[in-house]
FISEFI-561719 format. One record per residue (C-alpha): residue number from 1; residue in three letters; z, y, x. Coordinates in Angstrom, 1 decimal. Example, Ala and Ser with C-alpha at 12.3 -4.5 7.8 and 13.67 -1.06 7.14 Angstrom:
+-----+------+--------+--------+--------+
|  nr | rest |     zz |     yy |     xx |
+-----+------+--------+--------+--------+
|   1 |  ALA |    7.8 |   -4.5 |   12.3 |
|   2 |  SER |    7.1 |   -1.1 |   13.7 |
+-----+------+--------+--------+--------+
***
This chain:
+-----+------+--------+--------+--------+
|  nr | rest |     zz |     yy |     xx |
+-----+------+--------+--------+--------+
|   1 |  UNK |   12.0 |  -14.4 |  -23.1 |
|   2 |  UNK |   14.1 |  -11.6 |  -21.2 |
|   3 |  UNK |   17.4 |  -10.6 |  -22.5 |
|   4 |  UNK |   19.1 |   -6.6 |  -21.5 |
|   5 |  UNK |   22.7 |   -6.3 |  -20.2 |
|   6 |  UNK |   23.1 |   -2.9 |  -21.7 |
|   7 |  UNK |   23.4 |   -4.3 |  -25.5 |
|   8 |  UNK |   27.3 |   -4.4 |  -23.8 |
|   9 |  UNK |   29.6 |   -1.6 |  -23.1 |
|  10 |  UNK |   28.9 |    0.1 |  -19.6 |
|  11 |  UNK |   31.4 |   -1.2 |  -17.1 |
|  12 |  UNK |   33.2 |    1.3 |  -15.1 |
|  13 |  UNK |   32.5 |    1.3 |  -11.9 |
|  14 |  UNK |   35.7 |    1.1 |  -10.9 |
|  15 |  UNK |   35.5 |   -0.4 |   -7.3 |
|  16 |  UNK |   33.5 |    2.2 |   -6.1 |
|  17 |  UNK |   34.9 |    4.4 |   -3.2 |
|  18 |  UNK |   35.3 |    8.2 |   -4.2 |
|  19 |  UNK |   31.7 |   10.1 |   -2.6 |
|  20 |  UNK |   30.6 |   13.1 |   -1.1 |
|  21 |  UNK |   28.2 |   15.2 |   -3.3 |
|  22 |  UNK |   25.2 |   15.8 |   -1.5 |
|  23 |  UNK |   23.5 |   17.8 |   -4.2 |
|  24 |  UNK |   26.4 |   19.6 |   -5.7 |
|  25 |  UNK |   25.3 |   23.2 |   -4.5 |
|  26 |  UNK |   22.0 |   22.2 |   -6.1 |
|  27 |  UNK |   22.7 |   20.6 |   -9.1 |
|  28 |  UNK |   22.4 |   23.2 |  -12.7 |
|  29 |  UNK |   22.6 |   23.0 |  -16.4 |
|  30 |  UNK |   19.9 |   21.2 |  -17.8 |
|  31 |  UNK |   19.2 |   19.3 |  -14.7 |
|  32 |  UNK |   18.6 |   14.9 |  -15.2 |
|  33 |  UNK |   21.6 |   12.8 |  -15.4 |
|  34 |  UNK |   19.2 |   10.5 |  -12.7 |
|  35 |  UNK |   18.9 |   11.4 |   -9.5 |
|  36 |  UNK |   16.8 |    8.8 |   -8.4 |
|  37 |  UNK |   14.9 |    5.6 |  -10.2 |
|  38 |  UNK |   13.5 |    3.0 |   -8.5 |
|  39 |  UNK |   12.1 |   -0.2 |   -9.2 |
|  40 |  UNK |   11.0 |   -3.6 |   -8.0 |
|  41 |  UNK |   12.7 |   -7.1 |   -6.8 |
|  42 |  UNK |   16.2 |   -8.1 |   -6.0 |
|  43 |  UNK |   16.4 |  -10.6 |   -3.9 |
|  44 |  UNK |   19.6 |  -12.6 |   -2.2 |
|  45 |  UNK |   19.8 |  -12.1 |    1.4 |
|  46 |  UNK |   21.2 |  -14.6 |    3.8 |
|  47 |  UNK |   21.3 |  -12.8 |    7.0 |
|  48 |  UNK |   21.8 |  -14.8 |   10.5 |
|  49 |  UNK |   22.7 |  -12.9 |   13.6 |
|  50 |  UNK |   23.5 |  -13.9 |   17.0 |
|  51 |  UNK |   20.6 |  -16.3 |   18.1 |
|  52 |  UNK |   19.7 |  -16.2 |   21.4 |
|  53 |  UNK |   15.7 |  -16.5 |   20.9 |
|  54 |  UNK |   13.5 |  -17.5 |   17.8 |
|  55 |  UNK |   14.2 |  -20.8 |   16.3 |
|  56 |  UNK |   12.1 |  -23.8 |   18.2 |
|  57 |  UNK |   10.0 |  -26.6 |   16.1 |
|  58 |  UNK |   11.9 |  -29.6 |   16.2 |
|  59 |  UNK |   15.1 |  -28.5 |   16.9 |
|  60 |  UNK |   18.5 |  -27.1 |   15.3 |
|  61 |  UNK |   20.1 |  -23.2 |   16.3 |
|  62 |  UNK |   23.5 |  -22.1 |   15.7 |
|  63 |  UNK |   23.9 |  -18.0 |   14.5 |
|  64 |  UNK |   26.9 |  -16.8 |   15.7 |
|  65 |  UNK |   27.1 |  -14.7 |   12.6 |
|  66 |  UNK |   26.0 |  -14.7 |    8.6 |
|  67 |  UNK |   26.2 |  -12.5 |    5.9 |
|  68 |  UNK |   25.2 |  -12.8 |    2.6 |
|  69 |  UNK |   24.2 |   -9.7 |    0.3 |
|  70 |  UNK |   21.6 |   -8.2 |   -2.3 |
|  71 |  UNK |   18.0 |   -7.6 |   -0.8 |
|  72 |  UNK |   14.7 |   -6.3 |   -1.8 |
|  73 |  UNK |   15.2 |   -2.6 |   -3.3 |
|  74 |  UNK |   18.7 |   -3.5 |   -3.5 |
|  75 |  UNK |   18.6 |   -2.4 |    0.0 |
|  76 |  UNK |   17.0 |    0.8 |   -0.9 |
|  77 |  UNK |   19.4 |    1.7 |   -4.4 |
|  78 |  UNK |   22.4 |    0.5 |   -2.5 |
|  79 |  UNK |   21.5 |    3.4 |    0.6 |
|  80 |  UNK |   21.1 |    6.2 |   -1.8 |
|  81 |  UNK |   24.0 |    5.4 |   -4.2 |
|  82 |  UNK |   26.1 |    5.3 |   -0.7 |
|  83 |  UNK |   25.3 |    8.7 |   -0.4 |
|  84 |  UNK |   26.2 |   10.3 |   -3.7 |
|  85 |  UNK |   23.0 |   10.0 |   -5.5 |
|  86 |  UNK |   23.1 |    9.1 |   -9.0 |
|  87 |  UNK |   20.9 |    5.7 |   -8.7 |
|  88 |  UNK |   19.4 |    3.6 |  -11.7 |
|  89 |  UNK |   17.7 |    0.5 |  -10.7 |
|  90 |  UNK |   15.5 |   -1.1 |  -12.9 |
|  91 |  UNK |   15.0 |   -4.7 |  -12.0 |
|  92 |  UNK |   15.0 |   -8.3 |  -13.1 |
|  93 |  UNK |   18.1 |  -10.8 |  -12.5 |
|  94 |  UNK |   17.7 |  -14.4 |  -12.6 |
|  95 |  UNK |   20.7 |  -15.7 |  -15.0 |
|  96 |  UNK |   22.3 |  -18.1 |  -11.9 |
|  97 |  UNK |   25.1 |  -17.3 |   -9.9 |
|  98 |  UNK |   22.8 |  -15.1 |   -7.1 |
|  99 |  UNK |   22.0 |  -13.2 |  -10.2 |
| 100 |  UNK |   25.2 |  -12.5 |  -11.2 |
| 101 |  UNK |   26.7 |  -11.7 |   -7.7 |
| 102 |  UNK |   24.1 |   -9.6 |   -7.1 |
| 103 |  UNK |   24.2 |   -7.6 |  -10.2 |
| 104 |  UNK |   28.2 |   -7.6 |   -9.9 |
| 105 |  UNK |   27.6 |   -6.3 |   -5.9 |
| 106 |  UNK |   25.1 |   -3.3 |   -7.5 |
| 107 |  UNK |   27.1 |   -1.8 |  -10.2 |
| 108 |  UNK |   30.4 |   -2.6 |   -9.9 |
| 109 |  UNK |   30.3 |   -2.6 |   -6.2 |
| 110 |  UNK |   28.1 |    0.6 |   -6.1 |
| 111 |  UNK |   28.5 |    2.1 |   -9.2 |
| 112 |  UNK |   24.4 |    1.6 |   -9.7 |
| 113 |  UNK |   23.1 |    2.5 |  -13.1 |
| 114 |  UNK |   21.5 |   -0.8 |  -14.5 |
| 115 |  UNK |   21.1 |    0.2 |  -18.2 |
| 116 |  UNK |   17.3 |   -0.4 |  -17.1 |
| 117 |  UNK |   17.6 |   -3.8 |  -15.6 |
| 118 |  UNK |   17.7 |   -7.4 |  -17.5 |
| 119 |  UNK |   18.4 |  -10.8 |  -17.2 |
| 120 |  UNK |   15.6 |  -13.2 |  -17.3 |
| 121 |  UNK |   17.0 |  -16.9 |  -18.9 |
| 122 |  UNK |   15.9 |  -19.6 |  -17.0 |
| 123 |  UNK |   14.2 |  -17.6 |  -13.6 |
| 124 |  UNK |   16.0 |  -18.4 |  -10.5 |
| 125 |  UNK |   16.6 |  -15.5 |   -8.1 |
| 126 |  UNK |   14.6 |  -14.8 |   -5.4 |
| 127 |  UNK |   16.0 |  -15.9 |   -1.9 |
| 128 |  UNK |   15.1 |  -14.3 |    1.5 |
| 129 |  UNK |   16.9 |  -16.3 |    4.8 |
| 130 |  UNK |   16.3 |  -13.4 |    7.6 |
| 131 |  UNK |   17.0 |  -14.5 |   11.2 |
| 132 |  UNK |   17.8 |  -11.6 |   13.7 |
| 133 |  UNK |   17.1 |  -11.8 |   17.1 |
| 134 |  UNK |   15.8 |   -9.5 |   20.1 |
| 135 |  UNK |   16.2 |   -6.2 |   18.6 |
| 136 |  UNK |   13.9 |   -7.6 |   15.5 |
| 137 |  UNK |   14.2 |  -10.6 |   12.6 |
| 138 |  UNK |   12.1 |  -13.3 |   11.0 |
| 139 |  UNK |   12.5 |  -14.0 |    7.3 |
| 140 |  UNK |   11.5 |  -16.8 |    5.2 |
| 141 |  UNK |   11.5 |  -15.8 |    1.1 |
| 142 |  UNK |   10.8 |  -18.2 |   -1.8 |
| 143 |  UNK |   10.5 |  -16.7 |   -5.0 |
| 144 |  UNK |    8.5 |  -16.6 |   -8.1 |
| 145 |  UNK |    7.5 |  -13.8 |  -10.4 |
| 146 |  UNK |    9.5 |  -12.4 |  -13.1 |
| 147 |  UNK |    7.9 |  -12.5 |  -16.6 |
| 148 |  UNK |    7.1 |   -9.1 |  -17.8 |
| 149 |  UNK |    9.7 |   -7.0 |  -19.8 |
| 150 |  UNK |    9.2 |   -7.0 |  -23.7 |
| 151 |  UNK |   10.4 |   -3.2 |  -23.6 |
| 152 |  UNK |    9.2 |   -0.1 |  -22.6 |
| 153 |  UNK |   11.5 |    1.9 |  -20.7 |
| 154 |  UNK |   10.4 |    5.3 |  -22.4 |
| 155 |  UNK |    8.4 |    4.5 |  -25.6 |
| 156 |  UNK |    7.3 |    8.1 |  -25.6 |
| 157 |  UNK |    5.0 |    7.8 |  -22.6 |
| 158 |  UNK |    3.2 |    5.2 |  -20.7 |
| 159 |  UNK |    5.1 |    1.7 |  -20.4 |
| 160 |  UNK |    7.3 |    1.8 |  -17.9 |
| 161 |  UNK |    7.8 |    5.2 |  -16.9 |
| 162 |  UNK |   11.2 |    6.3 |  -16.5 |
| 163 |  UNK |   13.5 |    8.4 |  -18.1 |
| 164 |  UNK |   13.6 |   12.5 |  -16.4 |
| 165 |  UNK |   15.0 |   12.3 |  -13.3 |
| 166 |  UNK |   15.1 |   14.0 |   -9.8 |
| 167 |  UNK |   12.9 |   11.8 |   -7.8 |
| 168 |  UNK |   11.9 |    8.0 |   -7.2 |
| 169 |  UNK |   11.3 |    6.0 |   -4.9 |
| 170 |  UNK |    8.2 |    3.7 |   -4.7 |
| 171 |  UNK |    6.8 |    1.2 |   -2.3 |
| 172 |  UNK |    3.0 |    1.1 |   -2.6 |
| 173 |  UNK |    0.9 |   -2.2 |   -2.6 |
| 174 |  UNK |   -2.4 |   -1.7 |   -0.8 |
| 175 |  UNK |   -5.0 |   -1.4 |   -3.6 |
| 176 |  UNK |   -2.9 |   -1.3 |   -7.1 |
| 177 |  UNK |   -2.2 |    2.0 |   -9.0 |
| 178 |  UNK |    1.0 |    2.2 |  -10.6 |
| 179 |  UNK |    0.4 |    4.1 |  -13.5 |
| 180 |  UNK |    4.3 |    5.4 |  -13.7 |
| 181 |  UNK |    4.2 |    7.1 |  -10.8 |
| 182 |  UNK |    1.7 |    9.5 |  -12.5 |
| 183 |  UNK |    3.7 |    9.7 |  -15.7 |
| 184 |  UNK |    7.1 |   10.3 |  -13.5 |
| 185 |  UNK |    5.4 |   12.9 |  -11.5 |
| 186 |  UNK |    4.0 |   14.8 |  -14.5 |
| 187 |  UNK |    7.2 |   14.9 |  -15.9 |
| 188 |  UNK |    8.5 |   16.7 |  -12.8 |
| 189 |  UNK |   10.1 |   14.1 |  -10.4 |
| 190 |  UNK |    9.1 |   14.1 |   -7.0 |
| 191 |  UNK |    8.6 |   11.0 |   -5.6 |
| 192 |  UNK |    8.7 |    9.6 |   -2.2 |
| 193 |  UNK |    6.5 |    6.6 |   -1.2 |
| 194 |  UNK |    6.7 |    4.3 |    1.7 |
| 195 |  UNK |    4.1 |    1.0 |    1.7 |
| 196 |  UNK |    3.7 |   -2.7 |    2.7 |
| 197 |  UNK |    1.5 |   -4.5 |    5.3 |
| 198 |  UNK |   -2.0 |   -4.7 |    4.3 |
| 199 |  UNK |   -2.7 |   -8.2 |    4.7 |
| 200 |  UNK |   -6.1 |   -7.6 |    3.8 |
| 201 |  UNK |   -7.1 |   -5.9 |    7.2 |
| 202 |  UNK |   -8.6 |   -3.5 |    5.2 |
| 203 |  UNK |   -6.1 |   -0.7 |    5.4 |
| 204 |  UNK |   -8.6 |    1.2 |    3.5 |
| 205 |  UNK |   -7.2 |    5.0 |    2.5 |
| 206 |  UNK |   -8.6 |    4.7 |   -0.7 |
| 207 |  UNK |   -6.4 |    1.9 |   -1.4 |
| 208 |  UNK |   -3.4 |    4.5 |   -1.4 |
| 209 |  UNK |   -4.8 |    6.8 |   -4.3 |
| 210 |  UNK |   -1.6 |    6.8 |   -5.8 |
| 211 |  UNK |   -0.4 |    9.7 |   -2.8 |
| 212 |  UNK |   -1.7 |   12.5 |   -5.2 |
| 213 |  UNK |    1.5 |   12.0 |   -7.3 |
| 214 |  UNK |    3.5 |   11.8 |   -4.0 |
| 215 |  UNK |    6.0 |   14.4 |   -2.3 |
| 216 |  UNK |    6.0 |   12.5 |    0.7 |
| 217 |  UNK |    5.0 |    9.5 |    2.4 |
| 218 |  UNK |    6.8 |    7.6 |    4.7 |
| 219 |  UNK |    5.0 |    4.8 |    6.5 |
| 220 |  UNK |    5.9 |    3.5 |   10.2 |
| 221 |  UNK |    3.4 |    4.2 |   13.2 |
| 222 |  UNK |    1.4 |    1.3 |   12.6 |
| 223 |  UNK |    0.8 |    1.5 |    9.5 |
| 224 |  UNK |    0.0 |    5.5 |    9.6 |
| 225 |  UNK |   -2.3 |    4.7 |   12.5 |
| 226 |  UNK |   -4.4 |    2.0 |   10.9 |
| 227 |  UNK |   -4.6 |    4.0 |    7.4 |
| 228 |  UNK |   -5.8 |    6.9 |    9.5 |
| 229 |  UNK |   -8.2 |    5.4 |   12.1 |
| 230 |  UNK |   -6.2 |    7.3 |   15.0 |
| 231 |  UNK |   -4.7 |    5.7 |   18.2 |
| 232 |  UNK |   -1.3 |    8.4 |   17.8 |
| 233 |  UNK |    1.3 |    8.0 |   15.6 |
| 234 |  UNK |    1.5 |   11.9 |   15.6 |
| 235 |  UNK |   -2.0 |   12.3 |   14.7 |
| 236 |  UNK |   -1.9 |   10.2 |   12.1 |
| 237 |  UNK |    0.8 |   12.3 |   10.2 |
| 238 |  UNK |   -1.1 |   15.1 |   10.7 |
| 239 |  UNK |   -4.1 |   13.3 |    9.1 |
| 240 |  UNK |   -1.6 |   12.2 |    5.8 |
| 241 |  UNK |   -1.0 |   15.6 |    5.7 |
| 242 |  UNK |   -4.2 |   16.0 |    4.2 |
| 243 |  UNK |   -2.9 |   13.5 |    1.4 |
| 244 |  UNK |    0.2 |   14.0 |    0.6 |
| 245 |  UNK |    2.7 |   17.0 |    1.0 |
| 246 |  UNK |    5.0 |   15.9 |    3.0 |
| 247 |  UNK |    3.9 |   13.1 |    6.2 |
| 248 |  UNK |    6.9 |   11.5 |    7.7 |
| 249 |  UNK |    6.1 |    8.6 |   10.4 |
| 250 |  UNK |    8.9 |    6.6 |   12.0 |
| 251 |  UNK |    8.5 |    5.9 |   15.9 |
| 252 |  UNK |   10.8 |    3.3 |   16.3 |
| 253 |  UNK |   12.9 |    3.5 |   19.2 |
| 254 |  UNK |   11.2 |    6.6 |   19.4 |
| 255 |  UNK |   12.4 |    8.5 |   16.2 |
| 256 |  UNK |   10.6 |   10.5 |   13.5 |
| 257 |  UNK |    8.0 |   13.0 |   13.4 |
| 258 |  UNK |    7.5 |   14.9 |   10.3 |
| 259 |  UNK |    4.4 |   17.2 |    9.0 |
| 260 |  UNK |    4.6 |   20.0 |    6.4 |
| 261 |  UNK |    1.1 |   19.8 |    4.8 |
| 262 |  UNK |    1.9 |   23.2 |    2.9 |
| 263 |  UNK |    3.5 |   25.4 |    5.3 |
| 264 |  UNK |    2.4 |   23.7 |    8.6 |
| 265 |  UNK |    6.0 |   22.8 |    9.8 |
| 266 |  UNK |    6.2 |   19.6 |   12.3 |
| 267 |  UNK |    9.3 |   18.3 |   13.2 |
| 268 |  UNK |   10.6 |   15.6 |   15.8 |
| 269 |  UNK |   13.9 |   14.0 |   16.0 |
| 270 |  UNK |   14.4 |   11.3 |   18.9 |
| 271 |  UNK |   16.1 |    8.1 |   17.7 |
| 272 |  UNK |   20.0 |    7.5 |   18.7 |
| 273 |  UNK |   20.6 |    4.5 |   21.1 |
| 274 |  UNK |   23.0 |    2.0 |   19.4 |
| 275 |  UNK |   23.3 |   -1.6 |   19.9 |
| 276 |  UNK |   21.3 |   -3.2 |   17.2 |
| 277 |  UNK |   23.2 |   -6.1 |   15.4 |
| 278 |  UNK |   20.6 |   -6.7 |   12.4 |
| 279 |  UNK |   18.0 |   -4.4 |   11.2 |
| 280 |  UNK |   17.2 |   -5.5 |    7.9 |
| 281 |  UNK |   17.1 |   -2.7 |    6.0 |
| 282 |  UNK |   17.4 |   -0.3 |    8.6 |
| 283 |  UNK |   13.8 |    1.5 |    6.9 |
| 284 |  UNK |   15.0 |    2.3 |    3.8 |
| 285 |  UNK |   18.7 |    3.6 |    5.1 |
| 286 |  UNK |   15.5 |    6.0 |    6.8 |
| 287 |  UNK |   14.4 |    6.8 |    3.7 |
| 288 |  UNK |   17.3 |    7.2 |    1.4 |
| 289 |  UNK |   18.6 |    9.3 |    4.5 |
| 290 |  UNK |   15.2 |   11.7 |    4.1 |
| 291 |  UNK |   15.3 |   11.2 |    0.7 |
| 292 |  UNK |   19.1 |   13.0 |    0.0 |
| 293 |  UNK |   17.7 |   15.9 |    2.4 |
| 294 |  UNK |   14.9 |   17.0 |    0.8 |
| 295 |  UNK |   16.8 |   17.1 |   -2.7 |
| 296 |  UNK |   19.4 |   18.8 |   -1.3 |
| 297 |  UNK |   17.1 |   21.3 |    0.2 |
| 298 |  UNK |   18.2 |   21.0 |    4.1 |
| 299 |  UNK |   15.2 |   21.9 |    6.9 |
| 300 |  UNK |   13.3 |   19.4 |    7.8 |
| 301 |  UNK |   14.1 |   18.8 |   11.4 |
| 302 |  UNK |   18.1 |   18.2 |    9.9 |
| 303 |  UNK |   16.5 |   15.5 |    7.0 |
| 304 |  UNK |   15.1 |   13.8 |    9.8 |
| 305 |  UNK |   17.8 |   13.9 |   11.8 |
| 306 |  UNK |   20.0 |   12.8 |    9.2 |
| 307 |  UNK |   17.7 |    9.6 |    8.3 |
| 308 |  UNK |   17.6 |    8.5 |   11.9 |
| 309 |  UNK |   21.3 |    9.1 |   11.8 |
| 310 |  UNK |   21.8 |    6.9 |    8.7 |
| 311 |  UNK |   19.4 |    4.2 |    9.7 |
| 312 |  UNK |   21.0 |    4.0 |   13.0 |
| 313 |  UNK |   24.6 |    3.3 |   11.5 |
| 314 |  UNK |   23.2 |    0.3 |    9.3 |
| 315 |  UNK |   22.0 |   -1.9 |   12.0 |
| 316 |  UNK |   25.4 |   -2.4 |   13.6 |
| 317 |  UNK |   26.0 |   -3.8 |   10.7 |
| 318 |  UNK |   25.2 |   -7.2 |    8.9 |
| 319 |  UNK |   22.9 |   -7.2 |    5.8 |
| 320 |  UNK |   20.3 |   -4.4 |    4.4 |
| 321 |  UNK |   21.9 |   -3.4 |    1.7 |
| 322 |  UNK |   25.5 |   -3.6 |    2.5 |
| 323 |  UNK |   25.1 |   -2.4 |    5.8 |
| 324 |  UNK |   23.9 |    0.8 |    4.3 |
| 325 |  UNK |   26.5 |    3.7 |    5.7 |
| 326 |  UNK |   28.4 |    5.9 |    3.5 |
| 327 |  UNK |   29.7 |    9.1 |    3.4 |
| 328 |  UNK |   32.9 |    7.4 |    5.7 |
| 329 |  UNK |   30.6 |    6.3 |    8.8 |
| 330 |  UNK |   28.7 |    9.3 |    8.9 |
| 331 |  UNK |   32.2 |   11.6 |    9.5 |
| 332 |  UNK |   34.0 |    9.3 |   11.3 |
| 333 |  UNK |   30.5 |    9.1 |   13.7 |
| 334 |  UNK |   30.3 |   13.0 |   13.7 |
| 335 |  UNK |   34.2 |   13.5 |   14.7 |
| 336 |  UNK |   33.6 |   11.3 |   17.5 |
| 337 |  UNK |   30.7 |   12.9 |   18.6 |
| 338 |  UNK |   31.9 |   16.3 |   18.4 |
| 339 |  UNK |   34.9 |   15.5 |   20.0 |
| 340 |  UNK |   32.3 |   16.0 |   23.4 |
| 341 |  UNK |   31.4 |   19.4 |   22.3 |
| 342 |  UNK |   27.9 |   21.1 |   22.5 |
| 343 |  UNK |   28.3 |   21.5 |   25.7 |
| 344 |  UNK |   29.0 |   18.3 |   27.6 |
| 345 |  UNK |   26.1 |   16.9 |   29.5 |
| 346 |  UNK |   23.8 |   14.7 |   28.3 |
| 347 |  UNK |   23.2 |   12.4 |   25.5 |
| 348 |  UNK |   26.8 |   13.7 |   23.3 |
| 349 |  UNK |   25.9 |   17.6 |   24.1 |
| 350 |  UNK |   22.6 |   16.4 |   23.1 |
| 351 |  UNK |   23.7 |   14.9 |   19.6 |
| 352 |  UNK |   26.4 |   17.3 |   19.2 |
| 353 |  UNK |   24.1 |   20.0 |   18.8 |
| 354 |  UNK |   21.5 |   18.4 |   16.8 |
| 355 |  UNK |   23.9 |   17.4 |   14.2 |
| 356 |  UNK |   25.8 |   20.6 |   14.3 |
| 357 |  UNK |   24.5 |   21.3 |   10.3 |
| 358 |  UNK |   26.9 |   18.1 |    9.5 |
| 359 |  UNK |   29.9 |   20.8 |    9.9 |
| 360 |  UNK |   28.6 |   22.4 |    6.4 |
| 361 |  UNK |   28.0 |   19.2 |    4.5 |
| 362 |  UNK |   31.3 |   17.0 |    5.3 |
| 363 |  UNK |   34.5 |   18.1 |    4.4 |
| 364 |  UNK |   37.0 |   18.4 |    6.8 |
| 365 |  UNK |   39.6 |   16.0 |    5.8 |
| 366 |  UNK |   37.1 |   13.3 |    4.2 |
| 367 |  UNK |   38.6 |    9.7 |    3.7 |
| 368 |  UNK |   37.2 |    7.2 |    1.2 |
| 369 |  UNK |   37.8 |    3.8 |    0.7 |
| 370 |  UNK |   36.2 |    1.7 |    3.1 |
| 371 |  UNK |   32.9 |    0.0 |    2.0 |
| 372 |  UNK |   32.4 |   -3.8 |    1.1 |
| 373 |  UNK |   30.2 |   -5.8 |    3.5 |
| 374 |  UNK |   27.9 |   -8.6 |    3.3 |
| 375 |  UNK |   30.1 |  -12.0 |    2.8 |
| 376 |  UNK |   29.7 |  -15.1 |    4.8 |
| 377 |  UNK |   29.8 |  -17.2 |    1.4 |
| 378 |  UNK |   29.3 |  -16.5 |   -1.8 |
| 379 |  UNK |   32.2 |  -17.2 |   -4.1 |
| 380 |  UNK |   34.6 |  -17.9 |   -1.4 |
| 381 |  UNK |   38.5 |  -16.9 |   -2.5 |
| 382 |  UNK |   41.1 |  -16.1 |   -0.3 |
| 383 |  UNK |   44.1 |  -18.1 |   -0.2 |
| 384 |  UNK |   47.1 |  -16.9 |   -1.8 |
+-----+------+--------+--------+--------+
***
């Protein structure tokens, strides 16, 4: 039996840093109190950095760093509420001390909307233990699956769809249809998919129908390339193109190429060299990045840049969702870099004049509160 949080008062997000508005010149009368909905698992991350090499059968390593933080779409809710979108989560929260942290770390931390989300008696919270090492990580998860909500979110339309917001944010599964996504995209909200490995080997494009409710689609090269039978990742955006509106593949330490399916527009952004502590999460900083772009109707060579710029900023820190940069990072990055001017040589002339449309976004004395980090350990109290 699943129990609601919101039969309480809301709590006031009160430790949440003052944000930039990214969609204020956009926003009307009339328009949804949402900006974004998303849905799917929480998990607790425990993040170890600092290993030399992967871990070896039969033997013990020491990280030289840990963090502890909320995972899964967390990672995703926490990126796009970091950059002054208006963010529900719907998701289940085992009733154990994880649980609690991480629902604490999501809307009192981060002033997430979780009127949609519940507490599950009895269900432990899922656990992921990532290890990063050599640019990449490993992660181990142990979970099991939530029982099914005894509410529908909007009794008006098909279960689960969501109330009238903006956009969402989905992650596809190879081969099942979501039936909400058509219900949230009929009732105007565009929505933005990314997907998971096909551990089927199929990688069949029919197992992707749910694209014809989609505004864009964000996979990474190797997953564009298998769905598309192509050996370039560049192709194979062009290819999704036929699919979906909007074709966005990530390179890597290559960037992001984008493809316009309605106008023909292709863009390219290279990615920005930074010395990689973890980079859990680091995707869907890309995608909340792309995501407050589009809805604030900047070009598409500048949402690019701006995702690669955001997901670039989260893997010098610990964690995916708490390593998510705010509105803070972003200016602080951009004063530095712009202290070169367009036109020094190299790399900072480079960036200085790729990122010049930052100048009409931040404000120029812009100082929030700094941003809370992943923890070492959980419940740990300072001395007095």
């Amino acid at each position: 039996m699943s129990s609601r949080r919101d039969d309480l008062p809301p709590a006031e997000p009160a430790a949440v840093p003052p944000s930039l508005d990214p969609l204020a010149g956009v926003r009307a009368d009339g328009d949804p109190r949402t900006d974004v909905y998303l849905t799917g698992t929480v998990f607790l991350d425990i993040i170890f950095t600092g290993l030399d090499s992967a871990p070896v059968r039969g033997t013990e390593s020491w990280a030289r760093g840990m963090g502890s933080s909320p995972g899964g779409v967390a990672n995703m809710a926490t990126a796009l509420a970091r950059l002054g979108l208006r963010t529900s989560l719907a998701a289940a929260f085992g009733d154990d001390h994880y649980g609690e942290y991480c629902w604490e770390a999501l809307e009192q931390g981060e002033g997430i909307d979780l009127a949609l989300s519940r507490t599950v008696p009895g269900w432990h919270s899922p656990v992921t233990v990532s290890m990063a090492y050599e640019g990449e990580r490993t992660m181990v998860s142990h979970g099991h699956e939530a029982p099914p909500p005894d509410f529908a979110f909007d009794g008006k339309h098909a279960p689960g769809c969501p109330p009238p917001t903006r956009a969402c944010v989905a992650s596809l599964v190879p081969g099942r249809r979501e039936p909400w996504l058509g219900c949230a995209a009929g009732r105007g909200s565009r929505i933005f998919a990314d997907v998971g490995w096909d551990d089927s080997g199929r990688w069949d494009p029919a197992d992707l129908a749910d694209l014809e409710h989609c505004e864009a689609f964000l996979p990474n090269a190797e997953e564009a390339m298998r769905y598309t039978r192509t050996d370039c990742p560049r192709a194979a955006a062009r290819k999704l193109a036929d699919l979906v509106p909007l074709a966005v593949v990530t390179l890597g330490a290559e960037g992001a190429y984008a493809v316009d399916g309605r106008t023909g527009e292709t863009a390219e952004v290279p990615a920005i060299a930074v010395e990689a502590l973890d980079p859990t999460g680091a995707g869907d900083v890309f995608v909340a990045g792309f995501v407050t772009g589009t809805l604030a109707d900047w070009p598409l060579t500048d949402r690019l840049a701006f995702a690669g710029l955001s997901a670039a900023l989260s893997v010098q820190e610990f964690g995916g969702s708490l390593s998510a940069p705010g509105w803070a990072e972003i200016a602080a990055w951009w004063q530095q870099v712009r202290g070169y001017g367009a036109s020094a040589a190299g790399a900072p002339g480079v960036l200085c004049r790729q990122y010049a449309f930052l100048d009409e976004v931040l404000p120029a004395a812009y100082r929030p509160a700094p941003l809370a980090r992943a923890l070492p350990t959980l419940g740990f109290r300072r001395p007095a």
